[in-house]
C-alpha positions as a Markdown table, in Angstrom:
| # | Residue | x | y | z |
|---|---|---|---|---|
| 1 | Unk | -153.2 | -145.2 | 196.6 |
| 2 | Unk | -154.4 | -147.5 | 193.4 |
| 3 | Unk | -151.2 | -147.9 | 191.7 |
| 4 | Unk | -148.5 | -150.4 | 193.4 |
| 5 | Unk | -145.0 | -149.6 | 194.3 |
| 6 | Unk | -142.3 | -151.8 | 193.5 |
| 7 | Unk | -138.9 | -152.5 | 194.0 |
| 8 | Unk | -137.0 | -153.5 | 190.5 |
| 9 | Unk | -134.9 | -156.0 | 191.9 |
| 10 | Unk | -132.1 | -155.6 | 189.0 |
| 11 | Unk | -129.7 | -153.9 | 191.5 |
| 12 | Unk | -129.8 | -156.4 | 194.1 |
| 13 | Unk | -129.3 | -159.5 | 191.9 |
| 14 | Unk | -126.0 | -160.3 | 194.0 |
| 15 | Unk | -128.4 | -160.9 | 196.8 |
| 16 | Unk | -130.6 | -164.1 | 196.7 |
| 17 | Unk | -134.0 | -163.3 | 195.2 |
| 18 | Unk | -136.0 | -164.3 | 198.7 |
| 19 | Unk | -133.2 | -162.0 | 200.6 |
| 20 | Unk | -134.4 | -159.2 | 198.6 |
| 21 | Unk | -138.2 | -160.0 | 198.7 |
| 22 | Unk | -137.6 | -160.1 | 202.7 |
| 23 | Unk | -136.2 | -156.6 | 202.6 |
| 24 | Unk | -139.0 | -155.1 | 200.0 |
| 25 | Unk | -141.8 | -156.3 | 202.0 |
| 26 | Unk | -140.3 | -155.0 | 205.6 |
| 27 | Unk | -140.2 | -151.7 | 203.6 |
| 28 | Unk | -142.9 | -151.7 | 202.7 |
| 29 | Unk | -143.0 | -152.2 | 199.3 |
| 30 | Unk | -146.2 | -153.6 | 197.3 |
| 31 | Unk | -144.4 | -156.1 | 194.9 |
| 32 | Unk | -141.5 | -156.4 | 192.9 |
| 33 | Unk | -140.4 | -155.7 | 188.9 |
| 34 | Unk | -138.2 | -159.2 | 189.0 |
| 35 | Unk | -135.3 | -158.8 | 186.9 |
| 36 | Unk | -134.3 | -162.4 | 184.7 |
| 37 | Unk | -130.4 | -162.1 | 186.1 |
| 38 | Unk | -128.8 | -163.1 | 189.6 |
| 39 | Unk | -130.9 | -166.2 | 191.3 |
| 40 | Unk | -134.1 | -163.8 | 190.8 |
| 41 | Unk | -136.0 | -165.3 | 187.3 |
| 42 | Unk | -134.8 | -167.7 | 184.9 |
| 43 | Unk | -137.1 | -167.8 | 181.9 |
| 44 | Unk | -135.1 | -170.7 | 180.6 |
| 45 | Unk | -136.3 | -173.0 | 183.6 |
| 46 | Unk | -139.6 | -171.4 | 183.6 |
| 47 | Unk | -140.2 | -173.2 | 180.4 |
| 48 | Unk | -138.4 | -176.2 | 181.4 |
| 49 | Unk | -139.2 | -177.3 | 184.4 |
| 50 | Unk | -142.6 | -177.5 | 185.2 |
| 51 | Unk | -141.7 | -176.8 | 189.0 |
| 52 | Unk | -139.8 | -173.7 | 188.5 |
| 53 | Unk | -142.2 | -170.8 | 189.0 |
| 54 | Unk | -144.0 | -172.0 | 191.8 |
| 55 | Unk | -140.9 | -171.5 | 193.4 |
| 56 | Unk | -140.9 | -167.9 | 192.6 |
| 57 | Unk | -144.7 | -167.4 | 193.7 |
| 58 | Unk | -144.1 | -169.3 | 196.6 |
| 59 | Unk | -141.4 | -167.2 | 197.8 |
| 60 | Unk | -143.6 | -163.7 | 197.6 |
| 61 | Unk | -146.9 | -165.1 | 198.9 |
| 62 | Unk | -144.2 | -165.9 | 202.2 |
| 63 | Unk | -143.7 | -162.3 | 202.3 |
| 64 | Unk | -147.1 | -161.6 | 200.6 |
| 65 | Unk | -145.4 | -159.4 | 198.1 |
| 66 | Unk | -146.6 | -159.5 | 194.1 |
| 67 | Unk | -144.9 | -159.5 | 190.9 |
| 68 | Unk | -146.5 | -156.8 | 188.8 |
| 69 | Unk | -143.6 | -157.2 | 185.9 |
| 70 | Unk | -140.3 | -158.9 | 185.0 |
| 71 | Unk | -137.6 | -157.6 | 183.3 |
| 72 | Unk | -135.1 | -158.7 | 180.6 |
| 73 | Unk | -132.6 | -156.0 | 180.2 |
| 74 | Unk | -129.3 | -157.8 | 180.2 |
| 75 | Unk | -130.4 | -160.5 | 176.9 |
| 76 | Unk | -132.8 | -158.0 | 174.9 |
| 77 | Unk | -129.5 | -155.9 | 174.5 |
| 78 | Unk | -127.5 | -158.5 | 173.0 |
| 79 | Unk | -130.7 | -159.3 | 170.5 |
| 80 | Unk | -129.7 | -156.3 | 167.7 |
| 81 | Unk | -126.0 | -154.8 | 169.0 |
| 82 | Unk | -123.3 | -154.7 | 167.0 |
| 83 | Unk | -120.6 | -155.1 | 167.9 |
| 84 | Unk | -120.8 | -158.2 | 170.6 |
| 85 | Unk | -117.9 | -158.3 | 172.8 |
| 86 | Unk | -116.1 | -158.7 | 176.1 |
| 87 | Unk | -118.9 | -156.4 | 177.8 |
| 88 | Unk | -121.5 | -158.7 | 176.5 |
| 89 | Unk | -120.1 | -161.7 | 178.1 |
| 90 | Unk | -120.0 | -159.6 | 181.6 |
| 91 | Unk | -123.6 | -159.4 | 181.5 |
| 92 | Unk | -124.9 | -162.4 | 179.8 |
| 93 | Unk | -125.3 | -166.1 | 181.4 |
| 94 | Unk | -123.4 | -168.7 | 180.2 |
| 95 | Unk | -125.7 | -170.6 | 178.2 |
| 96 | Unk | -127.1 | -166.8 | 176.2 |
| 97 | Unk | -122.8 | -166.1 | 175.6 |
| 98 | Unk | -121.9 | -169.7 | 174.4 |
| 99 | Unk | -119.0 | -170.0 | 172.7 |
| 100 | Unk | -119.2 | -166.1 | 172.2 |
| 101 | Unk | -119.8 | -166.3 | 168.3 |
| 102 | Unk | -121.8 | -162.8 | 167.8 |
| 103 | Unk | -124.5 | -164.1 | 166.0 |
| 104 | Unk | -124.7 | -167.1 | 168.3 |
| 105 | Unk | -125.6 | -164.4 | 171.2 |
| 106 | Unk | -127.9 | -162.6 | 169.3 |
| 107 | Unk | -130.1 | -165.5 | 168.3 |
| 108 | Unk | -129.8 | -167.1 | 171.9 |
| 109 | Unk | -130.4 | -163.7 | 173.7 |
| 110 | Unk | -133.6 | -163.5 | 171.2 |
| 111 | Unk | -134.8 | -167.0 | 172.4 |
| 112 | Unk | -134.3 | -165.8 | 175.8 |
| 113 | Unk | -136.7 | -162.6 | 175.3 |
| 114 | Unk | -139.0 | -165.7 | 173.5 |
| 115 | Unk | -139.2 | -167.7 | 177.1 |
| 116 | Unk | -139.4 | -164.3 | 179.0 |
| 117 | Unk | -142.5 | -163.6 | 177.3 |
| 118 | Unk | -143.4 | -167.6 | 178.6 |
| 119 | Unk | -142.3 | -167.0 | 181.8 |
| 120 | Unk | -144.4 | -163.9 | 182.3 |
| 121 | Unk | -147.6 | -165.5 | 181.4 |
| 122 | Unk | -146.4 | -168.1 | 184.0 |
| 123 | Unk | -146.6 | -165.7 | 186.6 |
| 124 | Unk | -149.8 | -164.1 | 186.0 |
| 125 | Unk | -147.7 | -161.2 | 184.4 |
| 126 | Unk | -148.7 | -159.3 | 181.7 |
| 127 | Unk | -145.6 | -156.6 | 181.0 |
| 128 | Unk | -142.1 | -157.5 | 180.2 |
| 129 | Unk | -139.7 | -154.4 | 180.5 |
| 130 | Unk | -136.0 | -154.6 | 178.5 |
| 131 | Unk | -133.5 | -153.2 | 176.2 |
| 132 | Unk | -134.0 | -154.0 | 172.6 |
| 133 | Unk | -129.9 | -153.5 | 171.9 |
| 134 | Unk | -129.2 | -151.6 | 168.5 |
| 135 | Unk | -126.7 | -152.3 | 165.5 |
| 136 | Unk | -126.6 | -148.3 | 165.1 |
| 137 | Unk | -125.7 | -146.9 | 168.1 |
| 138 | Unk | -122.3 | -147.2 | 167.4 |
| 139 | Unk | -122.9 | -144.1 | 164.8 |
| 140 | Unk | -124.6 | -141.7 | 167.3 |
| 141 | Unk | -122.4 | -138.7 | 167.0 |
| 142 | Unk | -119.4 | -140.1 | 165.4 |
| 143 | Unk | -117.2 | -139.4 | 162.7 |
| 144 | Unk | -117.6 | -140.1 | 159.8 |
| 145 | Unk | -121.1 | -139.5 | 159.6 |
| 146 | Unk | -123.9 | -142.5 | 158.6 |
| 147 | Unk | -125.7 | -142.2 | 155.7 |
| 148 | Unk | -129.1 | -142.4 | 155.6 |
| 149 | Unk | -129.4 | -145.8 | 154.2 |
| 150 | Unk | -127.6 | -147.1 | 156.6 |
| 151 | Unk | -129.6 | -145.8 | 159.9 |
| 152 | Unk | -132.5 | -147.6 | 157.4 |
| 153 | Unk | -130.8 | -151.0 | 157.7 |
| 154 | Unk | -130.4 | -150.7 | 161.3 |
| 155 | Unk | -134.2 | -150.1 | 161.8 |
| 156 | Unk | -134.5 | -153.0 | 159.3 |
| 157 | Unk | -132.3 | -155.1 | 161.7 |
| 158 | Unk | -134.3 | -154.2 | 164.4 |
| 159 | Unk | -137.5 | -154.9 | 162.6 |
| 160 | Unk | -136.4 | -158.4 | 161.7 |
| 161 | Unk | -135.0 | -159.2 | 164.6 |
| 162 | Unk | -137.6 | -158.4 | 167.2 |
| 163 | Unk | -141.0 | -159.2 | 165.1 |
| 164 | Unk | -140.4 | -163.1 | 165.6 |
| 165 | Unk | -140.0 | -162.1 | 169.5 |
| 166 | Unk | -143.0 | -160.4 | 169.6 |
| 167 | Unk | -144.9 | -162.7 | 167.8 |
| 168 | Unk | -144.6 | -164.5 | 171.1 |
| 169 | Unk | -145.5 | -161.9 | 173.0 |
| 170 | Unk | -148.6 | -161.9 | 171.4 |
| 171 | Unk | -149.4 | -165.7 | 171.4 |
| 172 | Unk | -148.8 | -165.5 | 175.1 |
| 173 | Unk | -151.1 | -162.3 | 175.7 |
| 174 | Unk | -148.2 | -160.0 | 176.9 |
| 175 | Unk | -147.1 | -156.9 | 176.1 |
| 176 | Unk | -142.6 | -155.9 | 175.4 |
| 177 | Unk | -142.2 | -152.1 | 177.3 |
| 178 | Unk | -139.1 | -150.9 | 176.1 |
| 179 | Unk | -136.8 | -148.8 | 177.9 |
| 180 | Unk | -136.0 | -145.7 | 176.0 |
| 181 | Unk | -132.4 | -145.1 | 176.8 |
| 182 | Unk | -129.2 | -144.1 | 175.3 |
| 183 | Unk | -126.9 | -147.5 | 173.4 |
| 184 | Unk | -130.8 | -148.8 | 172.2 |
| 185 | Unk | -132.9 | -148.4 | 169.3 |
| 186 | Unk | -135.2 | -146.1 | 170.7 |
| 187 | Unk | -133.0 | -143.8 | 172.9 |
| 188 | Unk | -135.0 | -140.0 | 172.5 |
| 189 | Unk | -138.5 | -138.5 | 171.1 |
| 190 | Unk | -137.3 | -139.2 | 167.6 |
| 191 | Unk | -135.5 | -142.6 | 167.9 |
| 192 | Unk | -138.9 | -143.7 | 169.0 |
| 193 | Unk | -141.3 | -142.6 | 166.6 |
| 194 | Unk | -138.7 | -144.3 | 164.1 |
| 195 | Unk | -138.5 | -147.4 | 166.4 |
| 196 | Unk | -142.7 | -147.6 | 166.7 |
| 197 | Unk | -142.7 | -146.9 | 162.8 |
| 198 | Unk | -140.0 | -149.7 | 161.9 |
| 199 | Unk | -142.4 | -152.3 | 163.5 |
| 200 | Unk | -145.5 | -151.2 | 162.4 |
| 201 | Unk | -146.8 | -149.8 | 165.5 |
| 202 | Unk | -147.9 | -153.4 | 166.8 |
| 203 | Unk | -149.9 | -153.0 | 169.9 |
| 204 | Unk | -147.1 | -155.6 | 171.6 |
| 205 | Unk | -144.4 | -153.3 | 171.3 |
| 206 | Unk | -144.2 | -150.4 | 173.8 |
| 207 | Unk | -142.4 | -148.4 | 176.0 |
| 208 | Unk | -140.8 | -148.3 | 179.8 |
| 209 | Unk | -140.7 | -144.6 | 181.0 |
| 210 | Unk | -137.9 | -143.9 | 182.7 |
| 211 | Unk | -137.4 | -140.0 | 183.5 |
| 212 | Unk | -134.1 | -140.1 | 184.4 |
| 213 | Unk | -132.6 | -141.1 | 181.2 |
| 214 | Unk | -134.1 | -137.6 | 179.7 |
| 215 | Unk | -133.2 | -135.7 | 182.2 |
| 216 | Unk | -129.6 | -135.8 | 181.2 |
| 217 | Unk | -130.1 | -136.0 | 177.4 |
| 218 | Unk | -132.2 | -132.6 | 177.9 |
| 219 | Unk | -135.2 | -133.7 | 177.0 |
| 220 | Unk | -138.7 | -133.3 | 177.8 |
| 221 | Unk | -139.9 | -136.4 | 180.1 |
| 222 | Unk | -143.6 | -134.6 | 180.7 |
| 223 | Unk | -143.8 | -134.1 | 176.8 |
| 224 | Unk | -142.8 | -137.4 | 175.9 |
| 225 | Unk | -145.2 | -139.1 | 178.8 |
| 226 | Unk | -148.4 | -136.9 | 176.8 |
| 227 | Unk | -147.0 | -138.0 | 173.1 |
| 228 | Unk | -146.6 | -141.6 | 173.8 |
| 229 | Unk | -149.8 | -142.4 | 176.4 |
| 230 | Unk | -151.0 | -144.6 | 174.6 |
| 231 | Unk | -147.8 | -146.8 | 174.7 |
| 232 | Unk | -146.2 | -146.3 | 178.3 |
| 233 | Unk | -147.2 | -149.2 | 179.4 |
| 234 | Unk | -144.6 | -149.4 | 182.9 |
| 235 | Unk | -143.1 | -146.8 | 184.7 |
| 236 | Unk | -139.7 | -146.8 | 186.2 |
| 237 | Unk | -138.7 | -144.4 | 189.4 |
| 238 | Unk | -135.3 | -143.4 | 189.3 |
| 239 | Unk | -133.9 | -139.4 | 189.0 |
| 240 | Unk | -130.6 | -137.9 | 187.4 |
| 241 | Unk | -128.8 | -134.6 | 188.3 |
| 242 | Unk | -126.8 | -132.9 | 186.2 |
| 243 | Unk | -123.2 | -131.8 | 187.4 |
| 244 | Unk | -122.6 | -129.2 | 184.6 |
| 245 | Unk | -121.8 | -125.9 | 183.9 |
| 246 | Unk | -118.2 | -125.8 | 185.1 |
| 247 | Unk | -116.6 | -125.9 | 181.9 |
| 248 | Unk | -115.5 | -129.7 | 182.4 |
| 249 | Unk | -118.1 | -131.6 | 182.7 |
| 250 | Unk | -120.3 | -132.7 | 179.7 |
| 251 | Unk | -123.0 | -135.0 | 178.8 |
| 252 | Unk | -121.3 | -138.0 | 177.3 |
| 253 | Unk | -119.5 | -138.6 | 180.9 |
| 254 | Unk | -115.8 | -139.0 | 179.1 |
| 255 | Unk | -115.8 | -142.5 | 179.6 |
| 256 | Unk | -115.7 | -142.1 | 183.7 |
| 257 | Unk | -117.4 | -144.7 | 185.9 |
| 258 | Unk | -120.7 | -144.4 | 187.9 |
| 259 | Unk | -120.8 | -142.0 | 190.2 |
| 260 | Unk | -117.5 | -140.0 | 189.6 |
| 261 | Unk | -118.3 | -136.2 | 190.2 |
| 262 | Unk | -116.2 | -135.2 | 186.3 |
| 263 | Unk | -118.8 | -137.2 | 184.6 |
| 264 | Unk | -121.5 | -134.2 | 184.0 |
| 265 | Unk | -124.4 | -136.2 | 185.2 |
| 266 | Unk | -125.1 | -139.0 | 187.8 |
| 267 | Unk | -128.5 | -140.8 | 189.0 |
| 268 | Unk | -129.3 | -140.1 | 192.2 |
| 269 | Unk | -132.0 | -140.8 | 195.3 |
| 270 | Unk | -135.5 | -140.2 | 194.0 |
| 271 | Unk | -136.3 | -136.1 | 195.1 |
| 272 | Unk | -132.8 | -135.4 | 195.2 |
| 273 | Unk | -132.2 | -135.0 | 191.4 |
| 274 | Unk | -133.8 | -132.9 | 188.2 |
| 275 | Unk | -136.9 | -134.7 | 187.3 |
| 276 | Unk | -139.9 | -132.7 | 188.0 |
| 277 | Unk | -141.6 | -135.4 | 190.3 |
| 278 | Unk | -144.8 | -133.5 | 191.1 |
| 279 | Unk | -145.4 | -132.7 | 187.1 |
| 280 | Unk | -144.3 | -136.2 | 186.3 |
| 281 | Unk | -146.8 | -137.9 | 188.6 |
| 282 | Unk | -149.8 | -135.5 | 187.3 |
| 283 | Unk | -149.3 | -136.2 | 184.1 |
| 284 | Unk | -149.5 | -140.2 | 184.6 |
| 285 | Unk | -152.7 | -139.2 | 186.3 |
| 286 | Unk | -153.8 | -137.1 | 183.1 |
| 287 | Unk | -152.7 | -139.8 | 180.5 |
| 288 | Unk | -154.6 | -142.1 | 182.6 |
| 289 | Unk | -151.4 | -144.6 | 183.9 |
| 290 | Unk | -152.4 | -147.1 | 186.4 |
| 291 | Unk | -149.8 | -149.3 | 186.4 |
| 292 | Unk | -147.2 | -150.3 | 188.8 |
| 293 | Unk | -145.0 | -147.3 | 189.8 |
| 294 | Unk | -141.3 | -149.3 | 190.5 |
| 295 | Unk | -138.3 | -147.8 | 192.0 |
| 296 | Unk | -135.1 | -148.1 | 190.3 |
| 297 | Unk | -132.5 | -148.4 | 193.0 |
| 298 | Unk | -129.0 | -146.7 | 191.3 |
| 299 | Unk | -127.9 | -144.4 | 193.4 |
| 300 | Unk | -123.7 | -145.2 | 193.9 |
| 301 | Unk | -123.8 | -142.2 | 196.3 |
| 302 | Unk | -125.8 | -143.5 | 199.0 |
| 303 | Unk | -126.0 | -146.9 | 200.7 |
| 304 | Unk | -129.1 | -148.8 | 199.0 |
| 305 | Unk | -130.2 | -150.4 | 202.5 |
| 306 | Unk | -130.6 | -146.9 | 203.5 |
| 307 | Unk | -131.8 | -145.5 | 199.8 |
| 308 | Unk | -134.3 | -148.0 | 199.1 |
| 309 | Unk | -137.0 | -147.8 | 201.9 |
| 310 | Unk | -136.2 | -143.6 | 201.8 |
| 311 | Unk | -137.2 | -143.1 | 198.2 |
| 312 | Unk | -140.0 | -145.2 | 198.9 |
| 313 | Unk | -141.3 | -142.8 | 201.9 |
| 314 | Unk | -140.7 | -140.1 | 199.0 |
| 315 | Unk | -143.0 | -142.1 | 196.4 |
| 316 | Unk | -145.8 | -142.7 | 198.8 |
| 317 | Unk | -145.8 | -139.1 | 199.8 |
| 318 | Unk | -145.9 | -137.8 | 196.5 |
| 319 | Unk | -147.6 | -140.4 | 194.1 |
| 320 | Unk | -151.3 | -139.4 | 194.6 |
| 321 | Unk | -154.3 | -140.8 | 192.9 |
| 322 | Unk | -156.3 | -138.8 | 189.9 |
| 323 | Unk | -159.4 | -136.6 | 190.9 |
| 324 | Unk | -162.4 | -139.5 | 190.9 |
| 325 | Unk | -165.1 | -138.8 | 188.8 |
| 326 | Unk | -167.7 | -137.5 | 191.6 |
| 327 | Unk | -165.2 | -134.9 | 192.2 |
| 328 | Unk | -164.8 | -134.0 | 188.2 |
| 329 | Unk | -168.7 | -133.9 | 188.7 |
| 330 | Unk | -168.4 | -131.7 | 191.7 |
| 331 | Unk | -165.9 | -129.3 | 190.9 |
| 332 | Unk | -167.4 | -129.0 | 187.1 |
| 333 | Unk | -170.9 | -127.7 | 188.5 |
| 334 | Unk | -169.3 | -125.5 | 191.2 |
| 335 | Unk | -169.8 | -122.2 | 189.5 |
C-alpha cells in the first residue's frame, strides 16, 4: 500500500493533540491530517514562537506517526460568509472573533489561513485542506430569487478575498485543497467550475474530495473525481446514507441536529453508507491520486473509540494500489 492513511484529527480536538496521536498510532494509522482547532495546531504560534512546531514534530516522531496535511476549516469559513454571527464565535478562537465586528473576523480569519499556509511549510507539509466560507450561500434556494449580478459579486468577493491568501500559499510552496461542501463557495460540479474560474484557475487553489458530501446532494462523486484530477489534491474518507423515501424526510435535514433519524441523510461508518467505495478507490488509481487517504471520523451513531480503528480495517482492505507498469506491460501483450 503506497498511499498513507490518516486520521483527520478535527473530531477529537476535545482530546489533547498527543492523546489522539497515542490512539492513531496503536491503530494503526500512518499519520494524521492535523486540524488548526483544540490544542492540536496553532498557526498563530507557529509563526511566533520559534519553538512551537518542534513541539508538534516531537510529539509524532514519539509515536512515529507523520503529518501528511493540516487543516483550517473552522477560520477559512469566516474569510467570505456573510452573515457573521453567534455560530461563528462557537467555532472561532478568541483572538480570530475579537470584538466580533464581522469584518474584523473576516480579515483575522484570512490572516489565520495566511500563517496556516506558514505553519505548513514549517512542518514539511505541502497541502492545507479548509472551507473558503461564502457571502452567497445565504441565496441557495431561497426566495426571492438572486439575480445574476449578484451571484457575480459573490464570486468577486471570493476572488478578492482569497487571492491575497494564496499569494502566500504560493510564496511558501503550498498548495489550498478546498472542501467542496454545501454553506461554501464551491459546494457542487458547477459551484466549482465557477469557483476555479473566479480565481483564475491558479495552480494554488484546489480541491479536498470528500464523497460523502455528494452523496446526499445526488451527485456524481466518480464523475467529479475524473473532471477535476488534475485538482484533487487530498482525499477525505468519510460516507453518508440517505434516510429517504418515506415521505418525511428530505435533503435539507429541516433544521434537525446530527444524527436524528427525520433528517433524510446522516454520515455514517466508512462501508456502511452510499458511496461506491470500490469505484471510488479505482478511479483515484485511474486519475493517478497518490496522496494521503485520511478518515474523517463523524459518525454520531457509533462510539468513535470503536469507529475509528474499524473504518480503518475497512480502508486497508479495500484501498489497493494501481496495476504497476510491468503488469500494464504484461497484461497488454497477453493476447
Amino acid at each position: 500500500m503506497t498511499r498513507p492513511i490518516t486520521l483527520f484529527t478535527g473530531q477529537w480536538a476535545d482530546l489533547p493533540f498527543e492523546e489522539v496521536a497515542a490512539l492513531a498510532a496503536g491503530w494503526g494509522y500512518d499519520g494524521l491530517e492535523i486540524a488548526c482547532w483544540g490544542d492540536h495546531l496553532d498557526p498563530w504560534a507557529a509563526v511566533e514562537d520559534p519553538d512551537y512546531i518542534k513541539t508538534r514534530l516531537d510529539i509524532l516522531a514519539k509515536h512515529d506517526l507523520k503529518v501528511y496535511a493540516i487543516s483550517n476549516h473552522l477560520k477559512g469559513q469566516a474569510v467570505c460568509d456573510d452573515p457573521i454571527d453567534e455560530r461563528h464565535h462557537d467555532i472561532l478562537s478568541a483572538r480570530v472573533w475579537g470584538d466580533g465586528e464581522p469584518e474584523g473576523v473576516r480579515q483575522r480569519a484570512a490572516e489565520e489561513m495566511k500563517h496556516t499556509a506558514r505553519a505548513a511549510r514549517m512542518l514539511g507539509v505541502d497541502t492545507v485542506v479548509g472551507f473558503t466560507g461564502s457571502s452567497i450561500w445565504k441565496y441557495v434556494a431561497m426566495f426571492p430569487p438572486a439575480s445574476e449580478a449578484m451571484i457575480a459579486a459573490g464570486y468577486r468577493d471570493f476572488a478578492d478575498r482569497w487571492n491575497p491568501i494564496l499569494d502566500v500559499f504560493d510564496e511558501e510552496g503550498v498548495r489550498f485543497a478546498h472542501e467542496v461542501h454545501p454553506s461554501e463557495i464551491a459546494y457542487d460540479y458547477w459551484t466549482t467550475h465557477a469557483a476555479l474560474d473566479a480565481i483564475g484557475h491558479r495552480e494554488a487553489f484546489g480541491l479536498n474530495w470528500d464523497p460523502s458530501h455528494f452523496v446526499w446532494q445526488d451527485l456524481d462523486p466518480l464523475g467529479f473525481l475524473w473532471d477535476f484530477k488534475d485538482r484533487i489534491y487530498h482525499v477525505d474518507c468519510k460516507d453518508a446514507k440517505k434516510q429517504v423515501g418515506n415521505g418525511r424526510n428530505g435533503r435539507l435535514g429541516s433544521h434537525l441536529p446530527w444524527a436524528d433519524p427525520r433528517r433524510g441523510w446522516d454520515f455514517v461508518s466508512t462501508g456502511r453508507g452510499d458511496v461506491p467505495w470500490e469505484a471510488c478507490f479505482r478511479m483515484l488509481n485511474t486519475i493517478g491520486y497518490d496522496g494521503p487517504v485520511s478518515i474523517e471520523w463523524e459518525d454520531a451513531g457509533m462510539d468513535r473509540l470503536l469507529g475509528a480503528p474499524e473504518a480503518l480495517a475497512y480502508v486497508k482492505a479495500n484501498l489497493f494500489d494501481a496495476p504497476t507498469a510491468a503488469f500494464d506491460a504484461a497484461f497488454s501483450s497477453s493476447d
